[in-house]
FINU-229758 format. One record per residue (C-alpha): residue number from 1; residue in one letter; x, y, z. Coordinates in nm, 2 decimals, padded with zeros to 4 digits, always signed. Example, Ala and Ser with C-alpha at 12.3 -4.5 7.8 and 13.67 -1.06 7.14 Angstrom:
2
<node><n>1</n><res>A</res><x>+01.23</x><y>-00.45</y><z>+00.78</z></node>
<node><n>2</n><res>S</res><x>+01.37</x><y>-00.11</y><z>+00.71</z></node>
***
This chain:
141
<node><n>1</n><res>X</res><x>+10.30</x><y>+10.65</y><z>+12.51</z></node>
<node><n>2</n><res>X</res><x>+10.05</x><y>+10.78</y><z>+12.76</z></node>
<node><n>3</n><res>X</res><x>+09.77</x><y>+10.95</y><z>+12.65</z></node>
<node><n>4</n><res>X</res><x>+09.59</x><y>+11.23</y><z>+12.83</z></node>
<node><n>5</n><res>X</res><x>+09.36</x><y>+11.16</y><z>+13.14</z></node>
<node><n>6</n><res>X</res><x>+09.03</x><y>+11.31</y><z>+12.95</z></node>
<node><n>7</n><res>X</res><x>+08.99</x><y>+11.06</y><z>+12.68</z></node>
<node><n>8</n><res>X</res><x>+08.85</x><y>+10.74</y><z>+12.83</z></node>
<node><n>9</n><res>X</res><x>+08.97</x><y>+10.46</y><z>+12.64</z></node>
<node><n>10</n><res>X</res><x>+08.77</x><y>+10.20</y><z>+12.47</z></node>
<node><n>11</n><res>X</res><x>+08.72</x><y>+09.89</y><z>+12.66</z></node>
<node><n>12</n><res>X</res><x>+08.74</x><y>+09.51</y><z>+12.54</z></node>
<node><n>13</n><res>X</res><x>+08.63</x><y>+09.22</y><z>+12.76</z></node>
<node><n>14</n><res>X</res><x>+08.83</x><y>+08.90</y><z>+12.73</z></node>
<node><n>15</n><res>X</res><x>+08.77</x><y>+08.58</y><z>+12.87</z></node>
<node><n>16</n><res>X</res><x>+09.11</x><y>+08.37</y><z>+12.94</z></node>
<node><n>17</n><res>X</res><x>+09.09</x><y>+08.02</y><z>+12.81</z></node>
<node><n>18</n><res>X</res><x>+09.24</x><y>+07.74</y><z>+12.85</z></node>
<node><n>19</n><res>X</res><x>+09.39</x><y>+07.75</y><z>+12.54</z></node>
<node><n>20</n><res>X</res><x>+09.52</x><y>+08.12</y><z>+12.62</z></node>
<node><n>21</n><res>X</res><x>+09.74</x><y>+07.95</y><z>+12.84</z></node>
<node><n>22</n><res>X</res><x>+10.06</x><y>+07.80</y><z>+12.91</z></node>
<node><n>23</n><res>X</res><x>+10.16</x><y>+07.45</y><z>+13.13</z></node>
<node><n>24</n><res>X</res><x>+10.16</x><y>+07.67</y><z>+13.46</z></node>
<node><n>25</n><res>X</res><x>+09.80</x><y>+07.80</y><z>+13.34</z></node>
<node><n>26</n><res>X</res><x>+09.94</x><y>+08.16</y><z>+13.33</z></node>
<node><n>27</n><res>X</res><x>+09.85</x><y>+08.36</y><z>+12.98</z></node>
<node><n>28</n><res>X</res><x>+10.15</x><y>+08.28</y><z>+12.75</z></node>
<node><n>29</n><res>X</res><x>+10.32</x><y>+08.59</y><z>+12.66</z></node>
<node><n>30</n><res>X</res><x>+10.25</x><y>+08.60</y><z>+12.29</z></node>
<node><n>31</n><res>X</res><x>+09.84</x><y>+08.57</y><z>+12.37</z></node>
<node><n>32</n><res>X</res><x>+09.85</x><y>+08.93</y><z>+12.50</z></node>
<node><n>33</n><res>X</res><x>+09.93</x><y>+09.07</y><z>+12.13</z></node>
<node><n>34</n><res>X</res><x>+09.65</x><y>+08.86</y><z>+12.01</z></node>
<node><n>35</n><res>X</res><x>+09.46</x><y>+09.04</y><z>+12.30</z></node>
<node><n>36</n><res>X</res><x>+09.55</x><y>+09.41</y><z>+12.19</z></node>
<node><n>37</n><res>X</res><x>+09.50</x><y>+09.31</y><z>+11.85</z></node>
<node><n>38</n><res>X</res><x>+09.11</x><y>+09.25</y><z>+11.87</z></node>
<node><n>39</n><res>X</res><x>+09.03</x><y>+09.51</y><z>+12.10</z></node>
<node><n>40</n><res>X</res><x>+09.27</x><y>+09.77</y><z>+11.82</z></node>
<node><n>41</n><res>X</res><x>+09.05</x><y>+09.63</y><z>+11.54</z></node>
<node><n>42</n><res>X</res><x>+08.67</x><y>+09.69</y><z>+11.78</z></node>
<node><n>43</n><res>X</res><x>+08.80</x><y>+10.01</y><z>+11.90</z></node>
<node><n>44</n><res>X</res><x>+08.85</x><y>+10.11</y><z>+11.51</z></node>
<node><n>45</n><res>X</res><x>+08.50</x><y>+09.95</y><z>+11.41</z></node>
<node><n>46</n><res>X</res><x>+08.39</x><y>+10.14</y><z>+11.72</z></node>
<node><n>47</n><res>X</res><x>+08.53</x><y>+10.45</y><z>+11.54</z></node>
<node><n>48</n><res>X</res><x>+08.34</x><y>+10.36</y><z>+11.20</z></node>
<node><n>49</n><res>X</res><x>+08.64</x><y>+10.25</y><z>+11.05</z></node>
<node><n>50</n><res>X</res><x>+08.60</x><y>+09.99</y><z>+10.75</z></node>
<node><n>51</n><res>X</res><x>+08.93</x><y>+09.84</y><z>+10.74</z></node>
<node><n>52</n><res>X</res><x>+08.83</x><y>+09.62</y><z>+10.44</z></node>
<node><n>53</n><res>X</res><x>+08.62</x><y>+09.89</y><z>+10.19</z></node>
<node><n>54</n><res>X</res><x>+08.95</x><y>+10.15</y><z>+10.32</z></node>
<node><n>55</n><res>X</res><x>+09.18</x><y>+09.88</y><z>+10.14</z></node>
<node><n>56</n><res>X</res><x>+08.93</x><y>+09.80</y><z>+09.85</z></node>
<node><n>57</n><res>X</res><x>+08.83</x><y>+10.18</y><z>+09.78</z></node>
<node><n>58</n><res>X</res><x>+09.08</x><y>+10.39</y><z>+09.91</z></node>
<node><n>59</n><res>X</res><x>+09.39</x><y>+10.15</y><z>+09.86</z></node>
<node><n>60</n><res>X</res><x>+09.52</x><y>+10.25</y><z>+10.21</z></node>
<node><n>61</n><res>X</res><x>+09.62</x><y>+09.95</y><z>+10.50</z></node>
<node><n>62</n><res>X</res><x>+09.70</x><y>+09.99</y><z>+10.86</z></node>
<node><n>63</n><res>X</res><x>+10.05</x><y>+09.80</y><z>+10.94</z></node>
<node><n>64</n><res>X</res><x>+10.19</x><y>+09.78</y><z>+11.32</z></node>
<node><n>65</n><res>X</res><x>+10.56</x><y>+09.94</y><z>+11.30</z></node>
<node><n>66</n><res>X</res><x>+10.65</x><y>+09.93</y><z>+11.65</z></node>
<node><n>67</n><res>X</res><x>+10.47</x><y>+09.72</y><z>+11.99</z></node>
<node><n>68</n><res>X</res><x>+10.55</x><y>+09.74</y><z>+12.33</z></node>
<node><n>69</n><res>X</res><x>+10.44</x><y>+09.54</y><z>+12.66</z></node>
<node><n>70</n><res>X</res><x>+10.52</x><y>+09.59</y><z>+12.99</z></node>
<node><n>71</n><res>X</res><x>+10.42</x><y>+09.26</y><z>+13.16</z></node>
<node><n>72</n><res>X</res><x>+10.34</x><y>+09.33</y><z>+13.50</z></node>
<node><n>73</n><res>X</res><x>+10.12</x><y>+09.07</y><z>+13.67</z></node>
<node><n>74</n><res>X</res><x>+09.99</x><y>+08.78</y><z>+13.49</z></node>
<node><n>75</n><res>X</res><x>+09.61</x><y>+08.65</y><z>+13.36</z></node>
<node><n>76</n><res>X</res><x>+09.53</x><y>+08.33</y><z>+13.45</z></node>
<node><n>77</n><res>X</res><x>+09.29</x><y>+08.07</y><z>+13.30</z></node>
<node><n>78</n><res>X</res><x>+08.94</x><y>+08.20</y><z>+13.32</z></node>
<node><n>79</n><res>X</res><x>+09.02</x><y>+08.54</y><z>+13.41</z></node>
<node><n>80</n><res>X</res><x>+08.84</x><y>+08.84</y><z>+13.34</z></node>
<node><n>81</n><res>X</res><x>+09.03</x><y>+09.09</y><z>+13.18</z></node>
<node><n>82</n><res>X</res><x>+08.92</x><y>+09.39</y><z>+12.99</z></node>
<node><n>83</n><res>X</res><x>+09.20</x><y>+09.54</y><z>+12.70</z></node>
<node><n>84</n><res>X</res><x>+09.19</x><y>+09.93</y><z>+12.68</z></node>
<node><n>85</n><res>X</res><x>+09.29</x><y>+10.10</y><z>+12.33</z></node>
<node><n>86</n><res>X</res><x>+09.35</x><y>+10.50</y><z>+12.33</z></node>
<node><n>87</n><res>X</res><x>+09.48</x><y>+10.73</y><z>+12.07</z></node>
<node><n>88</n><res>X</res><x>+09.80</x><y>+10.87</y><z>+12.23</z></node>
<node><n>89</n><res>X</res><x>+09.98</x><y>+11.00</y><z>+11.94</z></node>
<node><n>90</n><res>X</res><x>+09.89</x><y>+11.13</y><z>+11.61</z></node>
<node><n>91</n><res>X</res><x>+10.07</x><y>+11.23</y><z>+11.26</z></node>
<node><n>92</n><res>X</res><x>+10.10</x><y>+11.24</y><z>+10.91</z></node>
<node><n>93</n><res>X</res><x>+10.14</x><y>+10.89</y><z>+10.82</z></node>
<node><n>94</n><res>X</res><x>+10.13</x><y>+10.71</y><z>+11.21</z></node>
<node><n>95</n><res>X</res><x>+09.92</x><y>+10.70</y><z>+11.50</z></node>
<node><n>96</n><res>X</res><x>+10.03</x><y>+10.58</y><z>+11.85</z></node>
<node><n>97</n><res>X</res><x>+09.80</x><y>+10.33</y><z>+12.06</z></node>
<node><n>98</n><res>X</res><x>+09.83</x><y>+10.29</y><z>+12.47</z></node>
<node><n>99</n><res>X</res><x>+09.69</x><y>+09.96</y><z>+12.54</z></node>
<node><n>100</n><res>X</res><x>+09.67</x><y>+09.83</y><z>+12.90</z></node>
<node><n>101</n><res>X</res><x>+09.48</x><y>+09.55</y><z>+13.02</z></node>
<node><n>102</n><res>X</res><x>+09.30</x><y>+09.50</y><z>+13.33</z></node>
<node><n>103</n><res>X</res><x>+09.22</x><y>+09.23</y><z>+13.54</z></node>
<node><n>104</n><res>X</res><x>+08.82</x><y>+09.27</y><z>+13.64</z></node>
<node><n>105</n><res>X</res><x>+08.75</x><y>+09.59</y><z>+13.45</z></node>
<node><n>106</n><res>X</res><x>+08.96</x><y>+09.93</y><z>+13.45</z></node>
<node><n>107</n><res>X</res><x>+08.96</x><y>+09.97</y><z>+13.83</z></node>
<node><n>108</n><res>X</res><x>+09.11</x><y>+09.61</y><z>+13.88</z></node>
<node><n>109</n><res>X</res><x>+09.48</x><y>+09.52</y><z>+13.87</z></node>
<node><n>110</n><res>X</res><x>+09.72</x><y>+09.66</y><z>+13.58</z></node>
<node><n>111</n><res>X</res><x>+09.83</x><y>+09.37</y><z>+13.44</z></node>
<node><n>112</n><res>X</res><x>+09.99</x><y>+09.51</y><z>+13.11</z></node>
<node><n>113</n><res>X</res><x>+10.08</x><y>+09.89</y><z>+13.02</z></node>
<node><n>114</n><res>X</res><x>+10.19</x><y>+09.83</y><z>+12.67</z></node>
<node><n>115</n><res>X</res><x>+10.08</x><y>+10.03</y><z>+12.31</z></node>
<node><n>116</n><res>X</res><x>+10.13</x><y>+10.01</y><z>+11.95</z></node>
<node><n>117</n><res>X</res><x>+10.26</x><y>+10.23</y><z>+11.68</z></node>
<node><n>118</n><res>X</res><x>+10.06</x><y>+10.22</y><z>+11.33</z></node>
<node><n>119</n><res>X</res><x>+10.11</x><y>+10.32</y><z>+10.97</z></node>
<node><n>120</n><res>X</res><x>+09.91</x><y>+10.42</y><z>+10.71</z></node>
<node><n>121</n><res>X</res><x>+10.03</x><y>+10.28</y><z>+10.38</z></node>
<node><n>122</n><res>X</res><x>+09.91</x><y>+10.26</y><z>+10.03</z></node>
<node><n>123</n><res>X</res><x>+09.76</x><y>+09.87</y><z>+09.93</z></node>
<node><n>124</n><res>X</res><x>+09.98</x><y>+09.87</y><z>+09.63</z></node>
<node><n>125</n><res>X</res><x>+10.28</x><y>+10.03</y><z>+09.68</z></node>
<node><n>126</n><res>X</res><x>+10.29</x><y>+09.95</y><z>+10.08</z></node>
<node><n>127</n><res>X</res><x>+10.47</x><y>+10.30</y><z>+10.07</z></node>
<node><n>128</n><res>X</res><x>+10.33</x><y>+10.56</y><z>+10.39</z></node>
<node><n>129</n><res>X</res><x>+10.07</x><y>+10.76</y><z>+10.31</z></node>
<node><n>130</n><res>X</res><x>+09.85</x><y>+11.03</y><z>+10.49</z></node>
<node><n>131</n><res>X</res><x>+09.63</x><y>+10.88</y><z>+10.82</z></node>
<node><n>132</n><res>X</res><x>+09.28</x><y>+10.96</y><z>+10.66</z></node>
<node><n>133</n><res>X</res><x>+09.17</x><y>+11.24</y><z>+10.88</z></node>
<node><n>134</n><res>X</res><x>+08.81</x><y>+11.14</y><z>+10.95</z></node>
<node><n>135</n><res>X</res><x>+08.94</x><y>+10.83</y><z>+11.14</z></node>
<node><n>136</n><res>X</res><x>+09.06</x><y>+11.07</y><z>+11.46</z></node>
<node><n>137</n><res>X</res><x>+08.85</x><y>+11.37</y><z>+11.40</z></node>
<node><n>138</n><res>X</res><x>+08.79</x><y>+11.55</y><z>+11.76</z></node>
<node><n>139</n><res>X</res><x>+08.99</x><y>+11.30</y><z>+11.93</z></node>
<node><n>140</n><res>X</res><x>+09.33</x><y>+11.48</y><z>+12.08</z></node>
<node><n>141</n><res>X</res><x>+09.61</x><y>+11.24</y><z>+12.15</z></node>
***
């Protein structure tokens, strides 16, 4: 899912616990999710996005329908490691996120390459709808 070079992505700091990690004090796999998961929901409330008045008022819900990680070198305990979230891809009813993470900030070591597809679906019915346009407005995947 890569996204185009003029965008810079938003940026997440994350502190590796212990609790991150596994008996050989590596990150355990599943943490990394948990990782892309909070910096998804800051880059959105970076964006303006109320996920909770857009469920309460508009009756619309973001659901992840697809995730991806390429696991290349691994965090360790107390690591610094800054999670990147980009719009890559954009239509009616889904949106494509590349998500990397860094060791040290975005000019440190590629530790993931990884991303996310999400939908857009109605509260009630969980049927897709429409991505609510202001959400991405003047941001080209």
């Amino acid at each position: 899912m890569p996204a185009s070079d003029n965008v810079r992505p938003f940026e997440w700091p994350v502190r590796v616990y212990y609790e991150d990690t596994d008996a050989q004090g590596v990150v355990y796999y599943a943490n990394y999710f948990r990782f892309m998961e909070r910096a998804r929901t800051e880059w959105l409330r970076d964006l303006g996005v109320d996920q909770v008045a857009m469920m309460q008022q508009e009756r619309r819900i973001f659901v992840v329908t697809e995730t991806k990680a390429e696991f290349i070198v691994p965090a360790r305990f107390n690591d610094q490691i800054v999670v990147t979230a980009r719009l890559a891809k954009l239509s009616r009813a889904t949106f494509d996120i590349e998500q990397n993470i860094y060791l040290d900030g975005r000019d440190g070591k590629l530790l993931l390459r990884g991303g996310v597809r999400a939908a857009v679906l109605n509260a009630d019915t969980l049927r897709p709808t429409r991505v609510p346009a202001s959400i991405f407005e003047g941001m080209k995947p």
